[in-house]
C-alpha positions, 0 to 999 in steps of 0.5 A: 831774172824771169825765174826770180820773179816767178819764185817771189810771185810764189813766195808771196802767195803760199806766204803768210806773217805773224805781227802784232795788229797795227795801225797804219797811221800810228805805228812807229819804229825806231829806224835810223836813230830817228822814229818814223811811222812804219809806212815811211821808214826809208829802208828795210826795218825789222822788228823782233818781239820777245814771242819769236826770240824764245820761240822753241826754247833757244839758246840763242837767236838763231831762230829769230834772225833765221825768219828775217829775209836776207839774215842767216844765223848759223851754229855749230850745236845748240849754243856752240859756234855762231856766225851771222851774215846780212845779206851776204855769204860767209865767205870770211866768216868763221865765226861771229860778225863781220860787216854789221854793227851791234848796239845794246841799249844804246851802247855799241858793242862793235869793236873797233877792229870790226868784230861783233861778240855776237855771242851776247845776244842770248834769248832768256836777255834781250826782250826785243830787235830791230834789224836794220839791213842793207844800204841803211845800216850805213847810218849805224858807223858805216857798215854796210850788211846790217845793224842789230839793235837789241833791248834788254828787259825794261820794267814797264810797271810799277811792281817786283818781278822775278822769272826762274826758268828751267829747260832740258833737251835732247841732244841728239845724241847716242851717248856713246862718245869718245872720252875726248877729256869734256869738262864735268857738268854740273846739272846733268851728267848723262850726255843726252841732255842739255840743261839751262838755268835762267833768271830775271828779278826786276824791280820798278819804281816811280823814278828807277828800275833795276833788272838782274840777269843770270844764265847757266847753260851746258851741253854735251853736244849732239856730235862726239866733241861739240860741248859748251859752257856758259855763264852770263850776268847782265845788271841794268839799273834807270833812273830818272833825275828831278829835271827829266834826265834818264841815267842808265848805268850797266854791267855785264859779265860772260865766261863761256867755253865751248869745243871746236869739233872740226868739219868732216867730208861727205862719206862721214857726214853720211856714216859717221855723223858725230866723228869731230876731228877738232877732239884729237887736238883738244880744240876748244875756246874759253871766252871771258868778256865784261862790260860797264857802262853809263848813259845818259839822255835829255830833252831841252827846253828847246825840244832837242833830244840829247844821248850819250853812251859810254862803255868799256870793255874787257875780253880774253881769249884761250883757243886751242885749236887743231884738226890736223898734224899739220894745223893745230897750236894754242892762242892767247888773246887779250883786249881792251877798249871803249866806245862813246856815241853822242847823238843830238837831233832836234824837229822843226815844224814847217807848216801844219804838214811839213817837218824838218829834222835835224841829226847829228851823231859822234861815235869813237871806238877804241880797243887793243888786242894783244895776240900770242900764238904758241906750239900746243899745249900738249906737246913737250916744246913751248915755242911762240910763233908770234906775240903781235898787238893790233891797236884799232881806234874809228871815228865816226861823224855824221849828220842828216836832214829829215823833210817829211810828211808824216802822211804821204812823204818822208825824204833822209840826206845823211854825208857821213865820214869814218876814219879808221887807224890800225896798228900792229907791231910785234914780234915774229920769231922762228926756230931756226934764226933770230925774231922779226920785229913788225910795226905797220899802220894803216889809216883809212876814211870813208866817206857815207853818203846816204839818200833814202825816200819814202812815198805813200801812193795810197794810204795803204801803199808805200813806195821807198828807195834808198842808196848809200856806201859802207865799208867793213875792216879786217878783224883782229881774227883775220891779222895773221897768216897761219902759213907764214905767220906774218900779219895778213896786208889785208884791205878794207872792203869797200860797198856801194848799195842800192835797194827798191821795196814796197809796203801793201796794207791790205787790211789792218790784219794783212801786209805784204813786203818785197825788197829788191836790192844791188850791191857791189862789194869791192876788195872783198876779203875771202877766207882761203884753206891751205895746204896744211888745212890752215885758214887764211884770208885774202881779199877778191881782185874785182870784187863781188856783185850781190842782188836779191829779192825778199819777201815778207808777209803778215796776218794777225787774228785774235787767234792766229798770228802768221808769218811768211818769208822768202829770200831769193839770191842771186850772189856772185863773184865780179866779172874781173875776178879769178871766178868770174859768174860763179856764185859765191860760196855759203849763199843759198840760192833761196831761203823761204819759210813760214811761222805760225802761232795758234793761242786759245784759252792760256793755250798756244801752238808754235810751228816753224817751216824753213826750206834752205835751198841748194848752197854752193861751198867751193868757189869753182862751185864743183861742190853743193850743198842739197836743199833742206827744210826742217820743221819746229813744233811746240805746245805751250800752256800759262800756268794761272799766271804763276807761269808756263810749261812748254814741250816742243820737238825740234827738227821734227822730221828727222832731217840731215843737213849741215847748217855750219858749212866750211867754205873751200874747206881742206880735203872736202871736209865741209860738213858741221852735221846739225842735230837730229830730232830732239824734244825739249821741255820748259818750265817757267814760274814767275813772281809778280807783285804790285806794291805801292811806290808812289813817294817812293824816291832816291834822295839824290835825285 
């Protein structure tokens, strides 16, 4: 512990952050369905703007969520395979999210089964994220890593607005691949580069706003078999009736296409960095999602704020997958459901200091998944090993009370409940006697106390502590064991968390935050490879214990903005587990770096420092990853308002590391080799035009 406090001492030393100036007293963000000055937010919030999200032109997050202590956002390749972990490890996560929520504008976008489609999340769309980590993501439907709460672009002003961007970047790449049948690319050909294609169109009136936004991206890939495609629209229109209601209606569409190249061990990582043994067995994923949805949204006479979001969902799925004799096949998957989340609160004025808050909030989500798994495509036979549905349905209820003193005290009591169904009935057959019918249904409710409290010692010094409970459900990913092909008897994981932090405001420039946080995670469930290399999952007797510490620290000039981060774990498995006081692979023992933007005259300068720590990858810990650090800098320029070129070098000094790891991987194939150093270019160019709307109206409303 000793030696955890002397790191964070030093973390929040060599640190510094990158924020927008603020003002203590006024400043509020959206914390918990409830706004609170920033000060007396009763838990740790995040705040993401769109600067650090296209920060270094990113495909994805990545490098935004990457700053935030205690969030860890990984890629197979430059818009390839991604997986997010709060606060946690990636265990049982080979891909996407497991323990976290995702709302977008409002909607929820986790499925019932517990799945985020992470893959929405995309630079060029969402405008701005808070990040909710720890026990307080409880209040988001129970789930106990976190919650993202992300934006798409708004019209603030009254104007048209279309933005074109344009960006080419290395791959990394030699060119020499192995003709592993990738599909045609449409932009480029030369298998060096990687090229995308953006485009907003916004347009604001008086009393509606309509956006429209289109990406095209692909890439080869930096490794021999690392290729994506994809192609995504996001419609989102406003509009204000005569009685102060705002409708929001969406719709949104994704088809991506991305390769599964495979882990490799330790001698090829060094030697063969690009080898992709996934290539041989053609594995790859097509994903098709579509969205639509309306909300909808009030105040009362009384004063009482009324929402409500409805959305439905479609989403299929082609995986041919294999990197092995022994392991490969093809899945069909399919699926459908919706979501609601209703919410009412209402404030009470107490006195000329106190207020009393009142909350309420329904969330039901519902979705089915047909999943169908058969021989591969290119072998002569056809036989289905199983054709399984999981039908998953949750409800969540919950309501709070919210006493405060906006200047010195802010108290939050949340009961909660959420019940869960899961059904899954189908048929398992084999090739030597007759199919099995399956029908099992599991019902679950968790009951989400949660207690946080926040207390401004000074008018520059806030103390905060919150506690609560959360859960997270077997995903439909994790249904079958491949072995046997019998769906997995999995149960739910179960959490109890606690955490401790301050906020410092040294000035209206400088802000230092630190987080000390507990949490025991029971009857987690842990992904397990096979003999055959297959990938299974099982849940941990005795559960996992997880402690850490972060750090956080802010300047902002007219000039230079700064951003300083340390996240310091302390990860293992319970002491009446099989791996008792062994650290729990995937988790870096510490993940530390700093973020600087230098702006002078429409002329700006980004850098990113991130060292990742040493990172244990089998649960008897025989095996290491070593740290790494790896450096982003880039120039960019505005254009006279026409808009702005940027040219940056990633990973600028050439590090190797693998930022994918393959947790108890088979035959000591570990490594997902991260790409080089590469540059890219940016070229955005923009229309923005004023016009005057002011007896502009629809005559509906």
């Amino acid at each position: 512990m000793r030696k955890l406090l002397v790191l964070a001492s030093i973390a929040s030393i060599i640190s510094s952050t990158y924020s927008q100036t603020t003002e203590i007293d006024e400043a509020e963000v959206e914390a918990f369905r409830l706004k609170a000055p920033e000060k007396l937010v009763t838990g740790v919030v995040h705040e993401i703007d769109s600067s650090s999200i296209t920060a270094h032109g990113s495909l994805d997050m990545s490098r935004a969520l990457n700053s935030i202590p205690g969030v860890k956002m990984e890629t197979r390749g430059e818009g390839g395979s991604r997986r997010i972990h709060v606060r946690g490890s990636a265990l049982r996560s080979p891909y996407s999210t497991r323990n976290s929520m995702l709302l977008i504008d409002g909607f929820v976008f986790t499925e019932a089964d517990g799945n985020s489609p992470i893959e929405w999340l995309d630079a060029s769309l969402v405008e701005s994220m808070n990040v909710v980590t720890g026990p307080a993501a409880a209040s988001y439907g129970g789930a106990y890593g976190g919650a993202f709460i992300a934006n798409t672009t708004t019209p603030s002003t009254t104007r048209v607005y279309s933005e074109s961007n344009f960006r080419v970047s290395e791959t990394g790449n030699d060119g020499n691949y192995i003709n592993y049948n990738r599909p045609t690319f449409n932009l480029f050909t030369n298998p060096i580069y990687n090229t995308r294609f953006s485009s907003k169109s916004h347009y604001n009136a008086n009393n509606a706003s309509f956006s429209a936004d289109v990406i095209f991206q692909e890439s080869p890939g930096y490794r021999e078999y690392e290729w994506n495609q994809k192609t995504q629209v996001n419609l989102k229109a406003n509009l204000i009736d005569f009685e102060g209601g705002l409708h929001t209606m969406i719709f949104g569409l994704y088809m991506g296409n991305w390769a599964l190249p495979g882990a490799i061990n330790e001698d090829e990582f060094i030697n063969t960095p690009q080898l992709s043994p996934g290539g041989n067995y053609g594995a790859n994923v097509c994903r098709f999602r579509t969205v639509m949805g309306y909300k909808y949204q009030t105040t009362s006479e009384k004063g009482a704020t009324i929402k409500g979001s409805f959305l439905g969902r479609m989403t299929t799925k082609e995986n041919q997958y294999g990197t092995s004799e022994y392991y490969n096949g093809f899945k069909d998957e399919s699926g459908q459901g919706l979501s609601a989340l209703i919410s009412y609160d209402k404030s009470y004025e107490l006195d000329n200091s106190w207020m009393l808050e009142t909350e309420a909030t329904v969330m039901h989500l519902n979705d089915s998944y047909e999943l169908i798994d058969r021989d591969p495509l290119f072998t002569s036979s056809s036989f289905t090993r199983y054709d399984l549905v999981l039908d998953a349905d949750q409800t969540f209820l919950s309501s709070s009370l919210t006493l405060t003193d906006n200047n010195k005290f802010r108290a939050v009591a949340q009961i909660g409940a959420n019940r869960r169904s899961r059904n899954t009935f189908g048929e398992i057959y084999s090739e030597t006697g007759p199919s099995t019918e399956y029908n099992v249904e599991k019902v679950e409710t968790s009951f989400l106390p949660r207690l946080g409290v926040s207390w401004a010692l000074k008018d520059n010094l806030s103390l905060f502590s919150n506690v609560s409970t959360g859960f997270s459900d077997p995903t439909a990913f994790e249904l079958v064991d491949p072995d046997t092909n019998i769906p997995a008897d999995l149960d739910s994981e179960k959490s109890r968390g606690i955490e401790l932090g301050y906020r410092y405001y040294l000035s209206e420039k400088l802000t230092i935050k630190q987080t000390l946080y507990s949490q025991i995670v029971n009857h987690a469930i842990m992904q397990v490879t096979q003999d055959n290399d297959a990938v299974a999952f099982e849940n941990v007797d005795g559960g996992l214990q997880m402690n850490g510490l972060e750090t956080e620290i802010r300047y902002s000039s007219k000039h230079l903005n700064a951003r300083g981060y340390a996240t310091l774990t302390n990860h293992e498995f319970g002491v009446n587990t099989e791996h008792a006081g062994y650290h729990i692979p995937g988790t870096p023992d510490y993940i530390a770096g700093v973020v600087l933007r230098i702006s002078q005259n429409n002329v700006g300068i980004n850098a990113e420092l991130r060292n990742v720590g040493p990172t244990v990858i089998v649960n008897d810990n025989s095996v290491t990853f070593d740290p790494y650090t790896v450096l982003d800098v880039s120039l960019g320029a505005e254009l006279e308002n026409r808009g702005s070129f940027e040219f940056g070098i990633r990973n600028i000094l050439d590090t190797k590391y693998s930022d994918f790891p393959n947790i108890n991987g088979f035959g000591g194939n570990y490594y997902n080799p991260a790409p080089p150093r590469t540059i890219y270019a940016s070229l955005r160019l923009l229309l923005d035009q004023n016009f005057n709307s002011s007896i502009f109206r629809f005559p509906f409303f």
